[in-house]
N, C-alpha and C positions, 0 to 999 in steps of 0.2 A: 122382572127376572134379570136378574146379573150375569154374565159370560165371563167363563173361566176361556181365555187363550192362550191356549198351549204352545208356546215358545219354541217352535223347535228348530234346534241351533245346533247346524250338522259341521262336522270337521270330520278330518282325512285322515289317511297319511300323511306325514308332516310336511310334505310339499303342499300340500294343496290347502292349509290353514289360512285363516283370513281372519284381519281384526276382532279383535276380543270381541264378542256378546254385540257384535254391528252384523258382519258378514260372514256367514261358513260356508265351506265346500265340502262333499262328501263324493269322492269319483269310484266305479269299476274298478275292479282289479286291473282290466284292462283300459281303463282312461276314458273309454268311449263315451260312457253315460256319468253326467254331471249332476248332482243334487245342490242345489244353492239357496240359502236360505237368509233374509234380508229383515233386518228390525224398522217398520215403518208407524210412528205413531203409536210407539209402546206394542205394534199388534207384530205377529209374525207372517212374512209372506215367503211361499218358497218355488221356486220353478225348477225347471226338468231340460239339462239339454241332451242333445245326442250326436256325439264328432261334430261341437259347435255349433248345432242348431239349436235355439229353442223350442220347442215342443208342448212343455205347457208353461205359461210364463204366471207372473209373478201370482200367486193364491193363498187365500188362507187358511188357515187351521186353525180350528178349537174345539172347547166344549161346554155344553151351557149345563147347569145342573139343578134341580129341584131348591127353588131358596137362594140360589146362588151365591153359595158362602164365601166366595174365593175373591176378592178385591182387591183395588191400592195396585203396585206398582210391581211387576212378575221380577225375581230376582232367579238368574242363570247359576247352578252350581259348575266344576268342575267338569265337562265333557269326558265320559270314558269312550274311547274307542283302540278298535283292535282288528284284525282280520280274522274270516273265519272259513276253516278248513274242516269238514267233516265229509267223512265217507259212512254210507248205510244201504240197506239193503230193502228194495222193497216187494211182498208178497204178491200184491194187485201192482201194477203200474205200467209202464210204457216203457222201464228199461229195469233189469233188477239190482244193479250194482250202481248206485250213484255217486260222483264227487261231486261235494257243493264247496264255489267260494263265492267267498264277498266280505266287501268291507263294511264293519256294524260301527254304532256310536248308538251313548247313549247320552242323554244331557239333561238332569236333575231340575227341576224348575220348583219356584213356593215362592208363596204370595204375601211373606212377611210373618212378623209374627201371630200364632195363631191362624194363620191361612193353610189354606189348600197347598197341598204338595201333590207334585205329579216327576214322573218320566216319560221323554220323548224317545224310541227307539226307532233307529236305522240301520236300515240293509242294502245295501246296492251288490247285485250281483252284475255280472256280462251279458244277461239278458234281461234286466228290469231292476226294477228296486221295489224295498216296501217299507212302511212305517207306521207306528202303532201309537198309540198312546198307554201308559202304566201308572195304573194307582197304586200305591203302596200302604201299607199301613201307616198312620199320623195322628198325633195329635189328640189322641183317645177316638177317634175315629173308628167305628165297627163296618160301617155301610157306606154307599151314598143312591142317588138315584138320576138318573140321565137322562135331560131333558132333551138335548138336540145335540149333534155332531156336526161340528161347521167345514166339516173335512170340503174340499172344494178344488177343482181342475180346470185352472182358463186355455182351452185350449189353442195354442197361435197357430193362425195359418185356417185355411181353411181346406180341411181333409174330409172326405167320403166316409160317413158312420154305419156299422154295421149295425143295428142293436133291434132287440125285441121292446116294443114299447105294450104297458100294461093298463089294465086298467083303475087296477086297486091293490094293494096290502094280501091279501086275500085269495091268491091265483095258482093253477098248478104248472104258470110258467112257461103256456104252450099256447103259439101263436105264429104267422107269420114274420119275418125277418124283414127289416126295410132299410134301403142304402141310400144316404142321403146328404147333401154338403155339410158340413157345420152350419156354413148361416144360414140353412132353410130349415133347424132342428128346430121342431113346436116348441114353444116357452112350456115351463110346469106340467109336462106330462112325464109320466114314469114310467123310465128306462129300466131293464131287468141288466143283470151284466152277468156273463161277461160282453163289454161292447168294444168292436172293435175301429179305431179310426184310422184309415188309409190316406196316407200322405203319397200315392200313385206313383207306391215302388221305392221312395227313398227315404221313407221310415212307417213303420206300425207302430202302435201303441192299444195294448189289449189292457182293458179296467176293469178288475176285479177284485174279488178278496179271497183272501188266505185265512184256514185256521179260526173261523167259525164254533165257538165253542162260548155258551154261559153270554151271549151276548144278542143284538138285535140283527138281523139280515138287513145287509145294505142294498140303497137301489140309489139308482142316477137319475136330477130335475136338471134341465139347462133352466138358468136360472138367471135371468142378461147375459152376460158374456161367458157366465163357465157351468161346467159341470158341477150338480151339489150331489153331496151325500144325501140321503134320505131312508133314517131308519126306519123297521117296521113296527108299527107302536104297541107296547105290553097291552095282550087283551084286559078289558077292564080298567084301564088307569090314566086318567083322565091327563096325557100330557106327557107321560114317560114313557120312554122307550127302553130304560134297563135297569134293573135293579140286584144289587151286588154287593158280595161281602169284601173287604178289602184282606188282603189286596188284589186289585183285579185290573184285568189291560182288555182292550179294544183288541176286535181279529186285525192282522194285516191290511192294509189297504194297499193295493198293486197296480205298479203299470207292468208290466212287460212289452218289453223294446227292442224293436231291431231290423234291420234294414231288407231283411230277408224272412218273410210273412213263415217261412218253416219252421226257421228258429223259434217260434213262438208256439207251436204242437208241437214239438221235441221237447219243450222249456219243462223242469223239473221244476222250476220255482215256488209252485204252490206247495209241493211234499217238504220242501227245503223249507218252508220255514212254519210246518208242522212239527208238535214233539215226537220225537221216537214211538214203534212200536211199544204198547203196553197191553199187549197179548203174550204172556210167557210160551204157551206150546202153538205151535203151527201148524206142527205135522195134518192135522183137520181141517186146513183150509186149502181149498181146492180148486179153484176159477175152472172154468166151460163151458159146453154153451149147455142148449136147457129145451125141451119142449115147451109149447103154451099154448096147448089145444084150443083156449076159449076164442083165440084168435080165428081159428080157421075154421069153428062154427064146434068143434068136438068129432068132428068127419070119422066118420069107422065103415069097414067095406061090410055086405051083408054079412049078417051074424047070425049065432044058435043061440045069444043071447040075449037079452035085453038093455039097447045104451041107456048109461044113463052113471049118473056116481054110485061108481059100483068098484070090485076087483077085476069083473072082467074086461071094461071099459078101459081101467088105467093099464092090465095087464098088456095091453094090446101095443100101446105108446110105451111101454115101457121095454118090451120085447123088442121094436124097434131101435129103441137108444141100444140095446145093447149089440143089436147088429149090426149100425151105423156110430159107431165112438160117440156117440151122444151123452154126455156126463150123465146129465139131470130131467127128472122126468117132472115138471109142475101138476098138481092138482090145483084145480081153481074152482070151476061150475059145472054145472050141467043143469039145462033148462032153463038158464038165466037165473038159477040160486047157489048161491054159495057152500062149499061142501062141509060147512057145519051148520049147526042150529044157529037160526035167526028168523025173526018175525018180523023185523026190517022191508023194507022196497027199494028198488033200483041199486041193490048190493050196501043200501046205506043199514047200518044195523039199527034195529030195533029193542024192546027194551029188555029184552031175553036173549038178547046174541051170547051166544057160547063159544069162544071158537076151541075149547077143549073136551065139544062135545059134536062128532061128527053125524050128519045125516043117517037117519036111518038106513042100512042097507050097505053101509061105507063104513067098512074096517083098514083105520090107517096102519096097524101095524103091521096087516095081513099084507098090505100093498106095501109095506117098508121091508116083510123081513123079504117079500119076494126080489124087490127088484135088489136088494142087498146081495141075494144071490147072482144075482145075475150083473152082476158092477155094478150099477147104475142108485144115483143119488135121488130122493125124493125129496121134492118141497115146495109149500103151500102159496096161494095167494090170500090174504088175509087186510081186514078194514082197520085201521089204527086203530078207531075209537071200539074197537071190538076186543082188538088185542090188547090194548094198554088197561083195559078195565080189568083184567084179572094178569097184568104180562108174565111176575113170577112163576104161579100157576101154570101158565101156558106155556111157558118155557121148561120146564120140568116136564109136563104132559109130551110136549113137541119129541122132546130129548128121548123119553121114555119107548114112543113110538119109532123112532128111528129117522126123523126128518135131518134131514141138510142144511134148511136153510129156508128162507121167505120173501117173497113182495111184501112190503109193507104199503098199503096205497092211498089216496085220500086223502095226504098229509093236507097242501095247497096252504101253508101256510109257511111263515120264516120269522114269526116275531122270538121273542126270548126264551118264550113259554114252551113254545114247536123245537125251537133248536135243539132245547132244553131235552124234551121226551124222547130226541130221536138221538141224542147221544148216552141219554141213559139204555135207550133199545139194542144199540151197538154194543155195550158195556154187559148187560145181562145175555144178551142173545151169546155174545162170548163163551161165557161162563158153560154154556147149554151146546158149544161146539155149534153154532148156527151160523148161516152167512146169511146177508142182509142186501136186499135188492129196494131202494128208495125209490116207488113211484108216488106220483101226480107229488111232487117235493121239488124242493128248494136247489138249486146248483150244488156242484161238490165244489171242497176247500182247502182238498189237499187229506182229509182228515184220515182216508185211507192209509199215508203213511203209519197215524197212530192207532187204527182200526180199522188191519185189511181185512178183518169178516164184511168189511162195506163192499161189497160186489160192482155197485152201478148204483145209476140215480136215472129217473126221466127229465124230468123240467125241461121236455121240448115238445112241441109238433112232430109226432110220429108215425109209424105205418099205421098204430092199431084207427088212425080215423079213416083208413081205407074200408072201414065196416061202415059207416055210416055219412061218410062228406065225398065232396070230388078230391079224387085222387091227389097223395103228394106227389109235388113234380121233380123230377130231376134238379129244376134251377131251387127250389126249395133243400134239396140237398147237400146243395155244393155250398149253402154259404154252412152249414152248422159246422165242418172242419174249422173256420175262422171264425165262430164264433163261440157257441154254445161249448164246443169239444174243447175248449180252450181254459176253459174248468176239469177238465176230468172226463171221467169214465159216463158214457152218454147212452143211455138203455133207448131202443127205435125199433123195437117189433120187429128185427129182421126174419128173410127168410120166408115173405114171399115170391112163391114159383110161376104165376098166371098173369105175365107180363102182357099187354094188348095195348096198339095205337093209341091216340088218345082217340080217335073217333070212336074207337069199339067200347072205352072205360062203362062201365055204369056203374051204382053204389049195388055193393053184396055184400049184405050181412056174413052170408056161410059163402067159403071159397072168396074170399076178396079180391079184387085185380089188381095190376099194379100199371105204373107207369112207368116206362125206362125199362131198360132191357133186362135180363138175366143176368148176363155180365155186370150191370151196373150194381144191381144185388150183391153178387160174389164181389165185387170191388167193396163195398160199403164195411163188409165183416173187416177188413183191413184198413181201411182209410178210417172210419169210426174207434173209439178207444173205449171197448167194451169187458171185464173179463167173469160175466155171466150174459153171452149174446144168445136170440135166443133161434128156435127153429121153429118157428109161428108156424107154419103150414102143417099137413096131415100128412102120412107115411107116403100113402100113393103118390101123393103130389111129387115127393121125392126119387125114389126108389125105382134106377131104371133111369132116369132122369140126367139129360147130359148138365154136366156141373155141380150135382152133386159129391161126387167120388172126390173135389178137392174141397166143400165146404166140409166132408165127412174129416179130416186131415186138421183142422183147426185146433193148434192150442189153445190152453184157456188165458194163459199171459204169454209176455213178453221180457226180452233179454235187453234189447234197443229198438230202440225206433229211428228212422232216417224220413225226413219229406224230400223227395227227389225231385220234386217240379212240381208247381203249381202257382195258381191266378186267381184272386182271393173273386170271388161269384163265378167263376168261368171253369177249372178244374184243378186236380188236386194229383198225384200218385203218390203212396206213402209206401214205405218197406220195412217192415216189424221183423226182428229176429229171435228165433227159439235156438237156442242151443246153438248147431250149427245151423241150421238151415233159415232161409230167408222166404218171406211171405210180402206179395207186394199185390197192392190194391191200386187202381185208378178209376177215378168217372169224372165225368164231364156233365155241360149244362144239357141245355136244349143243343146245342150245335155238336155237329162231327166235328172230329179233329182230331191229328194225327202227333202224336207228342214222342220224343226219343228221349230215352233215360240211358245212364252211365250205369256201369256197375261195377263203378274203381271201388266201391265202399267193400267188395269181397273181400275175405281173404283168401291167400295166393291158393292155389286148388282150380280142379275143375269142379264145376257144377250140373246136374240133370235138372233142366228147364221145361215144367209140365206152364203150360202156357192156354190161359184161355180167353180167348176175344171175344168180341161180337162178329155173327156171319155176317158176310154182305149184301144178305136180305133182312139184315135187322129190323129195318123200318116197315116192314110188313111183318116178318115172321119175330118177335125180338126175345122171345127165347132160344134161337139159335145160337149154337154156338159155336167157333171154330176152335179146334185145340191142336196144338203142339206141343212136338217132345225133340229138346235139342240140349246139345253142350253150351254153357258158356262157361266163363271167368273174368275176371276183374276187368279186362282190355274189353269187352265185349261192350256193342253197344245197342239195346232192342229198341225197334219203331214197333209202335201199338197203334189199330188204327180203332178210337174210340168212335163207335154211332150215334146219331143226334141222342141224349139221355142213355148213353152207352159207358161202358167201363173196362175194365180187363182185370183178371185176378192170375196172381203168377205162384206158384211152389219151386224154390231155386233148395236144391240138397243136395248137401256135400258131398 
């Protein structure tokens, strides 16, 4: 098998050019971040600085393809490049009015006559770059087929790696986090990304991808000295990992950089180099948060009726959203079966799953036109392989009955074929007015921008194993803001109330406990970037409840986002804004600590500060709370004092 390497031969602004088709530069709008790209031995190598450091130094790119028709000596066309200036708007995201710059190139490459032609694309914005490979149509060329991706990152220096490591192709993604030097990372095991490497404060670099679409999900092998690509390989096909009609490009491959670990959860970069919205009406899409009964066992206080998936079961949860601003009501189970026909086990479907055919006794439209009356949105949890078996179908049926919207669960895959179904699922659930919650699935890619019916994704370690494993910890928390959230919109079972020591933890299926205080909880809804989060718990748990009256307050997006202070595994404060008013979240690890935030980011105005801490019997009691109500404005400066696995949640309105 032969290697197509893709040449890519980056140039700037016209200061920053360098010899013909030997050496390019490609810098920041703002100069800080350097892309440079070197011809060694006919192959290309390219490194990464940042204000003069190198970061990853010299690596290569290519791509191998089925046959490898591509030979002989790679000839460099004319480089396009240009700057790029666009403003857009987005429905789900972290802020809703974006400007994106950065400087692009593009640089033509072919392999003689009769050879392979390709494009190399570049992006460098002021917090990261990215680059692609594009095939175009050639040569009577219809197709081709992709056998490996030589995409590769030597990283210099030896920095602190955040990353989730896996064990196969195969995974829904969720596991412990581990921090560890560069040269202690295991050879050939597989990394999931995003992974972050800490250069201890004087530079980050987060590795990821962008723009995920009609292609394989990438993961990271250290491989001798650098980071490799490693696609996930087309089910059934002995050796390929993509297969496509021309003309077709590779998603983004990303670093995002910057010397200030926040800049990089603020970073728009993965939306910016997604296509535009291609949902014509919107007015239907709606982010908030959501019940999810199956979490907290289905909990109902005595009844005159009988629980169980019924109307008067959901009525109950549903009643509550609408007296609590609670959007969305989920129906999922009861008794451990799913609330449509299936003969399936352990929620896997069987070979008669219907999911347009609800359990006897369960009238969804009776429970859709109700809660319609009463505000409040209904929508299901449902198995892929259940759904995609008949999706049209169900998606007409869904619509008809008056749902909002769905889990989709069970995915645990990211090869071609998965990417493939679950953007076709985005595209018709559209059509049907539906919004889409991705669990046991693949990272997000930004693709939200082009498909904000995508609500959330999981692909982490989350609250729901509080049903069944020892508790997640606080220091398990803190790193997913720097890592996993650094992709996107991050689904985590929030919204459990029954915080206890760790000596008191035990596993509970029904009523789960938690670890870390209440406050840490109320912090998580803001420091997480979620805009379908959910309210796992049961009414009582809530209602009456100190700290709930500000989780009741929760938009379902955001206007901006600001990170105020934070220590990448140690803690975090973030400040989300609606409209006028500002939401700010903080938690911490295992340790107390006492942290003071600015709030020059106001505008000029006073503001009413509802304020909630941890008491200072946390560590015994850590659903306690303390709350206050004060003035401040932009001159103002708050000290919070967070409890070992403690947080603080703040509502600042104009």
């Amino acid at each position: 098998m032969k290697i197509l390497h893709a040449i890519l031969i980056a140039c700037v602004v016209l200061p920053l050019f360098a010899s013909a088709q030997k050496k390019f530069k490609i810098a920041s709008p703002d100069g800080a971040i350097v892309f440079e790209l070197t011809m060694k031995d006919k192959a290309p190598l390219y490194r990464v600085l940042f204000k003069g450091k190198v970061l990853v130094d010299f690596s290569p790119l290519g791509l191998s393809f089925k046959n490898g028709e591509m030979t002989g000596p790679l000839n460099a066309g004319k480089p396009v490049y240009d700057k790029v200036e666009e403003d857009y708007e987005l429905i789900t995201g972290k802020a809703g009015k974006i400007h994106s710059s950065s400087n692009r190139m593009q640089l033509p490459l072919s392999a003689g006559s009769g050879g392979w032609a390709m494009n190399i694309a570049v992006r460098v914005f002021n917090d990261g770059l990215a680059f692609r490979y594009e095939l175009p149509e050639q040569n009577g060329r219809t197709d081709y087929q992709l056998t490996e991706e030589h995409t590769a990152f030597r990283i210099a220096g030896n920095p602190v790696m955040h990353a989730l490591y896996l064990p196969s192709y195969t995974t829904s993604h969720e596991g412990p986090y581990t921090s560890t030097l560069w040269e202690n990372i295991a050879q050939d095991t597989l990394i999931d990304m995003p992974a972050l490497l800490d250069y201890e404060g004087l530079a980050y670099i987060a590795v990821t991808e962008a723009a995920l679409s009609n292609y394989a999900g990438m993961y990271l092998v250290k491989h001798g000295d650098a980071l490799k690509a490693n696609l996930s390989p087309y089910p059934g096909e002995n050796g390929v990992k993509v297969k496509a009609r021309l003309p077709h490009q590779s998603p983004w491959r990303v670093l995002m950089i910057s010397d200030r670990v926040g800049a990089l959860i603020e970073s728009n970069i993965l939306t910016n180099l997604n296509e535009p919205n291609k949902i014509k009406d919107l007015s239907w899409i709606k982010p908030g948060t959501t019940t999810f009964p199956w979490w907290n066992g289905n909990i109902l206080p005595d009844t005159s009726f009988a629980p169980g998936n019924n109307f008067e079961t959901n009525k109950y949860y549903i009643d509550f959203c609408a007296r609590n601003n609670i959007q969305y009501h989920s129906v999922v189970e009861y008794g451990l079966h799913q609330w449509y026909k299936d003969d399936g086990i352990n929620f896997q479907p069987g070979p008669h799953a219907d999911v347009t055919t609800p359990v006897p006794g369960l009238d969804m439209k009776q429970i859709c036109d109700y809660a319609k009356q009463q505000g409040v949105g209904v929508r299901v949890w449902v198995h892929w392989a259940a759904l995609y078996a008949k999706l049209d179908t169900a998606f007409a049926v869904f619509e008809r009955w008056g749902l909002k919207g769905m889990m989709i669960d069970f995915m645990d895959r990211d090869d071609q074929q998965m990417v493939n179904i679950q953007e076709e699922m985005l595209q018709k659930a559209a059509k049907h007015h539906l919004h889409v919650q991705f669990h046991g699935a693949y990272k997000p890619t930004g693709m939200h921008r082009t498909y904000p019916n995508e609500f959330t994704r999981e692909g982490t370690l989350n609250y729901e194993n509080n049903k069944w494993a020892p508790g997640l910890t606080p220091d398990h928390d803190i790193i997913m803001p720097f890592t996993r959230m650094l992709a996107g919109s991050t689904d985590y079972h929030l919204g459990g109330f029954r915080a206890v020591p760790a000596r008191q933890y035990k596993i509970q299926h029904i009523r789960p406990l938690m670890l870390g205080t209440r406050c840490h909880m109320l912090g998580m809804y803001v420091v997480l970037e979620n805009y379908i989060p959910m309210v796992c718990d049961y009414p009582q748990a809530y209602e009456g409840q100190p700290g709930f009256e500000w989780l009741k307050t929760l938009p379902g997006t955001w206007d901006e986002t600001k990170v105020l202070d934070a220590k990448v595994g140690e803690y975090i404060c973030v400040a989300r804004r609606r409209n006028d008013n500002w939401y700010i979240g903080a938690i911490t690890n295992h340790s107390a600590r006492q942290i003071t935030i600015k709030l020059d980011f106001l505008q000029p105005g006073n503001y009413t500060a509802h304020i909630f801490t941890d008491a200072a019997d946390a560590d015994v009691h850590p659903n306690n709370i303390t709350r206050q109500t004060r003035q401040v404005n932009s001159a103002t400066q708050l000290t919070l004092n967070l409890a070992a696995g403690g947080g603080a949640a703040l509502q600042l309105i104009k």
